[in-house]
PAROSE-961486 format. One line per 2 residues: number of its first residue (from 1); their letters; for each residue x, y, z of C-alpha. Coordinates in pm, whole numbers. Each point is the difference from the previous one (the first is absolute). Layout:
BEGIN
NUM	A	X,Y,Z ~ ...
//
This chain:
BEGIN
1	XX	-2677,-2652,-2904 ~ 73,312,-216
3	XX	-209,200,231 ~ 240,-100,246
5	XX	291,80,-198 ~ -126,341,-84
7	XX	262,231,94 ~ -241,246,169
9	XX	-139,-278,267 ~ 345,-83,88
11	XX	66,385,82 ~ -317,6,177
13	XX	90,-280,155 ~ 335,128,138
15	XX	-146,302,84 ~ -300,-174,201
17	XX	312,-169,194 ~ 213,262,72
19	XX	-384,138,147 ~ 68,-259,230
21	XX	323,9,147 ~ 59,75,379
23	XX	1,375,48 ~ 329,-62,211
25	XX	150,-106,-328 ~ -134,268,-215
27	XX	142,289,287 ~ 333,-190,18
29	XX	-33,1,-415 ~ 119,418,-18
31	XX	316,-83,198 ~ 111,-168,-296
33	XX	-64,202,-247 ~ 173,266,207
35	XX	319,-211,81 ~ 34,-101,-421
37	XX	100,404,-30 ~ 185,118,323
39	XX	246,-278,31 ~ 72,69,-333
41	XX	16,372,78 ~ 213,-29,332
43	XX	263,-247,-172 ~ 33,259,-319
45	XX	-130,366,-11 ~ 346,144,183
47	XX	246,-206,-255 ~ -252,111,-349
49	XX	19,371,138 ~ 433,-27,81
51	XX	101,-243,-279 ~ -254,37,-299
53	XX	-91,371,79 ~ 322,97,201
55	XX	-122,249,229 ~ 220,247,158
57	XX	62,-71,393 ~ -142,356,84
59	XX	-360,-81,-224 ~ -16,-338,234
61	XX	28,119,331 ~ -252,268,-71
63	XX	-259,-274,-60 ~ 69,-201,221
65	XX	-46,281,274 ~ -305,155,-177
67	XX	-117,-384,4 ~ 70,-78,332
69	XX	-175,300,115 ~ -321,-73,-218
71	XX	39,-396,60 ~ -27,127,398
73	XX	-318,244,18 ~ -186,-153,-345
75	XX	-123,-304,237 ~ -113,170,283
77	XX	-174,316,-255 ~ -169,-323,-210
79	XX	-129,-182,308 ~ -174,327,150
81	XX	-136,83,-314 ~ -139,-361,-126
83	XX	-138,-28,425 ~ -141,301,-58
85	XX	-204,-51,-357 ~ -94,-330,55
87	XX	-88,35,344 ~ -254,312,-65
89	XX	-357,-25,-104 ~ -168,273,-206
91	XX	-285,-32,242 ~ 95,210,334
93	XX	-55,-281,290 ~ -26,-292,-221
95	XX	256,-264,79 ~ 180,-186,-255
97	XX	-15,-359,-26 ~ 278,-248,-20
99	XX	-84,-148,-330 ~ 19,352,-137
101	XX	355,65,108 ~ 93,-323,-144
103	XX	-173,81,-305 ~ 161,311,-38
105	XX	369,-76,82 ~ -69,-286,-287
107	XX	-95,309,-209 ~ 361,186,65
109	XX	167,-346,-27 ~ -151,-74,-395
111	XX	158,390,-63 ~ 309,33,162
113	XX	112,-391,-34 ~ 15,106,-404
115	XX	153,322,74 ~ 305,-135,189
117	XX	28,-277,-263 ~ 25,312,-265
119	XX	223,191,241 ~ 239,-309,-19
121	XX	25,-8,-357 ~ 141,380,-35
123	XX	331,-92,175 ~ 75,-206,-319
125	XX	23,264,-267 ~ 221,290,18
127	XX	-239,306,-69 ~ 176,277,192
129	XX	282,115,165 ~ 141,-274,196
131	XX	3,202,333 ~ -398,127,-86
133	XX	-103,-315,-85 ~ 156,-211,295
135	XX	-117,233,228 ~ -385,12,-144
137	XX	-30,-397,-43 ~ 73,-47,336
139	XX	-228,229,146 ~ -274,-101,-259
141	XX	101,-382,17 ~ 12,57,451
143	XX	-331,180,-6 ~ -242,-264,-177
145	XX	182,-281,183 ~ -88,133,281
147	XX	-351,46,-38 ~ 25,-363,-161
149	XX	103,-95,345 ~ -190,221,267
151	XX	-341,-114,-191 ~ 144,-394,-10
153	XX	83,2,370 ~ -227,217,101
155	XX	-295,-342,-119 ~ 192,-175,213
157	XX	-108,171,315 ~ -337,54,-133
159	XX	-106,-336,-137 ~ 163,-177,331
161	XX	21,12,369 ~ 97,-277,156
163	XX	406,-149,18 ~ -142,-295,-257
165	XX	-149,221,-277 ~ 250,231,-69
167	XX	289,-289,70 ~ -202,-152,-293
169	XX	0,279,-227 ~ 345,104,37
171	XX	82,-376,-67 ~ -121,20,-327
173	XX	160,319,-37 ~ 363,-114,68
175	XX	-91,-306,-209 ~ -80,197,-320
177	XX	331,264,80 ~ 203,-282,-61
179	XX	-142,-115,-303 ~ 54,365,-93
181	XX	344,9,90 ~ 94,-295,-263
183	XX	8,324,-234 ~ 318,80,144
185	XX	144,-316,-107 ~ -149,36,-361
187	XX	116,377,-39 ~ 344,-134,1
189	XX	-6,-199,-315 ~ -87,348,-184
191	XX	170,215,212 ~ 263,182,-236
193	XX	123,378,60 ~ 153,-5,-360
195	XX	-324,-91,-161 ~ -300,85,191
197	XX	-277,-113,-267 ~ -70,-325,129
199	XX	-42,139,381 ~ -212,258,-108
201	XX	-261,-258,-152 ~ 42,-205,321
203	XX	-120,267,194 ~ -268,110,-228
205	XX	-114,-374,24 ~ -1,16,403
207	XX	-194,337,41 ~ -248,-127,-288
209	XX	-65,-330,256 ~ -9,219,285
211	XX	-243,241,-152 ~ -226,-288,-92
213	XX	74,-150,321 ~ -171,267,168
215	XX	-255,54,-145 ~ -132,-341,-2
217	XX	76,-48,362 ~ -212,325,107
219	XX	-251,-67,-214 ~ -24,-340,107
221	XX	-1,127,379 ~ -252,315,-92
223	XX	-229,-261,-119 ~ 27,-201,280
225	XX	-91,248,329 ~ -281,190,-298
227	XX	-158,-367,28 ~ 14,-76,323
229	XX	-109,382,117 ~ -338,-70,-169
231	XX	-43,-324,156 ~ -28,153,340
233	XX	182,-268,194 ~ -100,-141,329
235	XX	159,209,282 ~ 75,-255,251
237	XX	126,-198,-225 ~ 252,338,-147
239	XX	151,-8,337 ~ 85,-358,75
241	XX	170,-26,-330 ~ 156,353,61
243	XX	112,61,326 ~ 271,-180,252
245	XX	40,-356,103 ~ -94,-47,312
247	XX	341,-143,95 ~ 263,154,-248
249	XX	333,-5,112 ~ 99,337,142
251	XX	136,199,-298 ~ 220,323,62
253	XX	101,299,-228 ~ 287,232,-48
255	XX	128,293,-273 ~ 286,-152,-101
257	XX	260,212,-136 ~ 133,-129,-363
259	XX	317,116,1 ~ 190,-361,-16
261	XX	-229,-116,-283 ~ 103,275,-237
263	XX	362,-2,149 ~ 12,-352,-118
265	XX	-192,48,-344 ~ 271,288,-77
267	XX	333,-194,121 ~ -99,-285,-90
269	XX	190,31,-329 ~ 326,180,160
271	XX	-17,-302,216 ~ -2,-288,-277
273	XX	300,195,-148 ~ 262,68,251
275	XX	-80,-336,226 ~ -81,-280,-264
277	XX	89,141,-346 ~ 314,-181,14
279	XX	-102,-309,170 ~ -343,-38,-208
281	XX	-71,2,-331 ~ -230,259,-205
283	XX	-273,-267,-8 ~ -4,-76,392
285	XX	-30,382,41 ~ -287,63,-207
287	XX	-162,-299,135 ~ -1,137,332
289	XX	-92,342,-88 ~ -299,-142,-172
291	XX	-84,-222,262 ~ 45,235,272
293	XX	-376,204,-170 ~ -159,-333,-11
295	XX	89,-166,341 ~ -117,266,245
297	XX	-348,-60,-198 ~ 23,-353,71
299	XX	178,-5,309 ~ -348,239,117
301	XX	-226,-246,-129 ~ 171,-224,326
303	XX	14,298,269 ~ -377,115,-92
305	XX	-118,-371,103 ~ 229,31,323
307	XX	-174,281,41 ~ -335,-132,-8
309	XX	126,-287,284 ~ 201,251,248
311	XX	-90,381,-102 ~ 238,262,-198
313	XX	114,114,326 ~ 160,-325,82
315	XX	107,-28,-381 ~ 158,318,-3
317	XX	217,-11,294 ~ 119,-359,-76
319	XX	83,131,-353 ~ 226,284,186
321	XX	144,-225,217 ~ 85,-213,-320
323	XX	128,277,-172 ~ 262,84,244
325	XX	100,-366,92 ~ 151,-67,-366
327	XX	135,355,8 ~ 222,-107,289
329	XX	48,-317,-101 ~ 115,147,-370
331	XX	275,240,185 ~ 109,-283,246
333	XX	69,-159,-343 ~ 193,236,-240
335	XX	-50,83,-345 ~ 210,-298,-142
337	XX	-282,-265,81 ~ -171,38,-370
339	XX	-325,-188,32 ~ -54,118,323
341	XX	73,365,-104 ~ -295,-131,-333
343	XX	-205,-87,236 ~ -14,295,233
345	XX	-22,245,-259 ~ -292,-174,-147
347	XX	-165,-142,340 ~ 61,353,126
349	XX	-220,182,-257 ~ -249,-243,-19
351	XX	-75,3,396 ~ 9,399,-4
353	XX	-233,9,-310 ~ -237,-283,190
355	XX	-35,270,298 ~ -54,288,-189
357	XX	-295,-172,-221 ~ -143,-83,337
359	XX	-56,365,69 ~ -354,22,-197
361	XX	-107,-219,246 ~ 104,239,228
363	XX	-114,293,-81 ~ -370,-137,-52
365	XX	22,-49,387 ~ 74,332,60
367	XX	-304,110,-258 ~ -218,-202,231
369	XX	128,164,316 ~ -34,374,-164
371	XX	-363,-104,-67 ~ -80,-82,306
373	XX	157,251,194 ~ -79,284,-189
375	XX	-401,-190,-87 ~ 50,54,-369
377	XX	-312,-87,-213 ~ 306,-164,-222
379	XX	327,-54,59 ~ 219,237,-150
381	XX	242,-302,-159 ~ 112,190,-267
383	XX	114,286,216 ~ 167,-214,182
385	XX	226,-188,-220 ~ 95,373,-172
387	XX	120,44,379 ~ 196,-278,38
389	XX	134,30,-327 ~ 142,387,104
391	XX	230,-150,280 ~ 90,-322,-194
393	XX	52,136,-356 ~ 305,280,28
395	XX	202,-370,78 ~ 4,-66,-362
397	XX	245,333,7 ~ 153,-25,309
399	XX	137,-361,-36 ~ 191,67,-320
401	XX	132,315,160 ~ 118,-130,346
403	XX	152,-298,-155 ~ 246,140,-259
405	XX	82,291,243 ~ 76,-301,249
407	XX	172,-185,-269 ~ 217,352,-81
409	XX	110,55,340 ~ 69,-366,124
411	XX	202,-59,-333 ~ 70,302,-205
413	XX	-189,-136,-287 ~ -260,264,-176
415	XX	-195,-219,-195 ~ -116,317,-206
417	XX	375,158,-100 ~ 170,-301,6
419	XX	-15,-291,-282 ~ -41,-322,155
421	XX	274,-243,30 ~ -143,-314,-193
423	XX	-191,203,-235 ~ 408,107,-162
425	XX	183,-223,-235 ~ 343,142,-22
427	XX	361,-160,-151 ~ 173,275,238
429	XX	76,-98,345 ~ -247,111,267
431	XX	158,252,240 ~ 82,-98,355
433	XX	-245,235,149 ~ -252,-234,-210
435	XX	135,-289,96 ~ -64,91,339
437	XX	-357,151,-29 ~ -146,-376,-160
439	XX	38,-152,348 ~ -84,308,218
441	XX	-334,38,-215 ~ -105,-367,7
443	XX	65,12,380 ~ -194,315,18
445	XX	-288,-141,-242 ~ 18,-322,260
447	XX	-58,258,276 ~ -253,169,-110
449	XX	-188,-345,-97 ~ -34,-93,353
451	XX	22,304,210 ~ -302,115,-137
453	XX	-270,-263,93 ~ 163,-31,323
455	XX	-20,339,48 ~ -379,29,-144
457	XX	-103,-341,227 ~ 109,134,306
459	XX	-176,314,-65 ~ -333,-178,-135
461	XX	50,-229,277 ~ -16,296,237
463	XX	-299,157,-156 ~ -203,-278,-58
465	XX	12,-70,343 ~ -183,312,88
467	XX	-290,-9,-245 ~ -306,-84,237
469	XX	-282,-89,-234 ~ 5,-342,3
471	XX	-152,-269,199 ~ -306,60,189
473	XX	37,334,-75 ~ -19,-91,-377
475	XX	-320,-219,90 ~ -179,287,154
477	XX	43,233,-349 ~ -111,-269,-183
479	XX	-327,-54,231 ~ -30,351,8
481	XX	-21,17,-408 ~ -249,-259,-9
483	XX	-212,154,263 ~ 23,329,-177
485	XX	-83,-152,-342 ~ -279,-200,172
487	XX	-201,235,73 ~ 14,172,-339
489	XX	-103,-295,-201 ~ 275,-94,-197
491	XX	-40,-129,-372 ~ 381,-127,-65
493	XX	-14,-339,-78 ~ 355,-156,77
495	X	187,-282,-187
//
């Protein structure tokens, strides 16, 4: 009985079952302890650097153009450079094996997942200029997130090939994002730009379980594919548990472009303010903004099982065709119908942030079609995610940029010279030129809600239509893979 209670068998114990978990889990495991820190960051980094360290307008557009330059070529520089390390053999003519790319992306996971968590932390304390030190966190902060993420994604491709696998690990990856987005919701109980003590030890208590996080989870993982490398699995066994299902639903594959995700993430707020402010309390507003990081988690949890049944393809396109149903249906109505206006604005993020999360599955179609038409002895998967991140990334800019210059010329309203109208408490009368701006700017803000996923539907309607690797065609890569990997005796052993 005491032996049992002895502190050091129940760690050993824990320890022996955490061993044992599903390796799906333990992958899906660093999403979290991602999400815990850039929710957080996304929600807060621009108001600490304007209202707690007031940086001058000129200071923040210089970085964020610096950064949205960087943010652009770092993933497409990292993914070349990580394909082209952990791809290469000191031994001229040697090939690599799978377990030892695995292996050492696991390596750059248990060093840069730290890193990032530290690179989080130094947005927190003021220890330069504000324009210096807003523009170096976010290049510092962009540049170990990325590699956090090219590695991550980059396993997914390489410890799965067929539509099931990697619909399995990326289930478990949307299912621990939105356990990591409930840090949003606890950030606002110490969220306080008068006194920022309490915040700071918040986040130093996030990166702390994030650092820990990862280093457990790689460990855990290194362990794992060390173990099973010596035990020199059965190969025919390998392949049935690694390669296709005979009769998996046709799956297709696009690049999507992200612009609507991050236009919603950055209006989202402008929205709540000048179309519900006054018809909602401050409760109901931060309940949706909360919930609107959670749901498309959730909501994916739903679309990755449809897409297990019917293929992304399918998935996809019905989500587009969704998306610009309630968009039409939202202008037929007006923006006086105020749960239907909730309900859009919160229905319409989730379903765009469902369709971007489905892009990893994606993209891990197209690493399988680059291997086998260019007869890589490994697919380049973290090259390809840097790529797909080059065309996709400069929307985090863009969006911001095309909206309030939309905003400015449809209503006159500079939301960067001009104090906005709620945020004012005044005993004077409000001039008539501000009596009639309030309408014209909620109209415009109404506009601008559902022109843009029409606009972006019809577009990705249009596009999507033309992508060709799906189907059959889809099939054929897959066969092709295994055929290829066949014949060079593969040692991957899947979930």
């Amino acid at each position: 009985m005491e032996l049992n209670a002895d502190p050091i068998n129940m760690g050993l114990r824990l320890l022996a079952c955490l061993f044992h978990l599903p390796t799906a889990v333990i992958y899906g495991s660093l999403s979290l302890f991602v999400s815990i820190l850039h929710n957080v960051f996304l929600l807060y980094y621009v108001d600490t650097f304007v209202s707690v360290y007031k940086i001058d307008k000129l200071s923040f557009w210089i970085g964020e153009t610096v950064f949205l330059i960087w943010n652009s070529l770092n993933d497409p520089l990292f993914g070349w450079l990580s394909d082209r390390v952990f791809l290469s053999t000191q031994q001229p003519g040697a090939e690599i094996s799978s377990p030892e790319v695995v292996l050492k992306r696991l390596r750059a996971l248990s060093h840069n997942g730290p890193l990032f968590a530290i690179s989080f932390l130094a947005f927190w304390v003021a220890w330069a200029h504000p324009g210096l030190q807003f523009l170096l966190c976010l290049c510092m902060y962009d540049s170990f997130l990325t590699m956090v993420d090219l590695h991550h994604n980059a396993l997914l491709a390489d410890l799965a090939v067929s539509a099931k696998d990697r619909t399995s690990l990326n289930f478990y990856c949307s299912f621990f994002s939105a356990i990591g987005s409930l840090s949003v919701f606890m950030s606002y109980a110490v969220w306080n730009k008068e006194d920022f003590f309490s915040f700071r030890i918040f986040c130093i208590v996030l990166a702390f379980c994030s650092i820990v996080g990862f280093t457990l989870s790689t460990q855990l993982l290194r362990q794992r594919f060390e173990t099973d490398g010596k035990a020199k699995w059965d190969q025919e066994s390998t392949l049935k548990e690694l390669y296709i299902e005979k009769l998996s639903v046709p799956q297709e594959k696009r690049i999507t472009l992200v612009f609507h995700c991050h236009f919603n993430s950055n209006f989202f707020p402008l929205f709540l303010e000048h179309l519900l402010s006054d018809k909602i309390s401050v409760s109901t507003g931060s309940f949706l903004l909360g919930i609107s990081y959670i749901a498309p988690h959730l909501n994916n949890l739903y679309f990755l099982s449809l897409c297990r049944r019917w293929g992304v393809y399918a998935v996809v396109r019905g989500l587009f065709f969704l998306k610009l149903a309630l968009s039409v249906v939202m202008l037929l109505a007006g923006p006086d119908q105020v749960y239907l206006l909730c309900i859009f604005i919160a229905s319409n993020r989730v379903f765009t942030e469902g369709t971007c999360k489905l892009l990893n599955l994606v993209v891990t179609d197209l690493v399988d079609e680059d291997l086998v038409l260019n007869r890589r002895k490994q697919a380049a998967s973290a090259l390809l995610f840097g790529m797909v991140a080059l065309v996709t990334k400069p929307g985090q800019t863009f969006a911001p940029l095309i909206g309030t210059w939309l905003l400015c010329v449809y209503t006159g309203y500079d939301i960067f010279q001009r104090n906005p109208l709620s945020n004012v408490v005044s005993a004077q009368p409000k001039l008539e030129s501000d009596t009639i701006l309030e309408p014209t700017l909620r109209q415009g803000c109404f506009y601008l809600l559902v022109f843009v996923p029409i606009t972006c539907a019809l577009l990705q309607l249009l596009s999507w239509t033309q992508f060709s690797l799906h189907g059959k065609r889809l099939q054929m890569v897959k066969a092709q893979r295994q055929g290829l990997m066949q014949g060079r005796a593969p040692e991957i052993k899947m979930i």
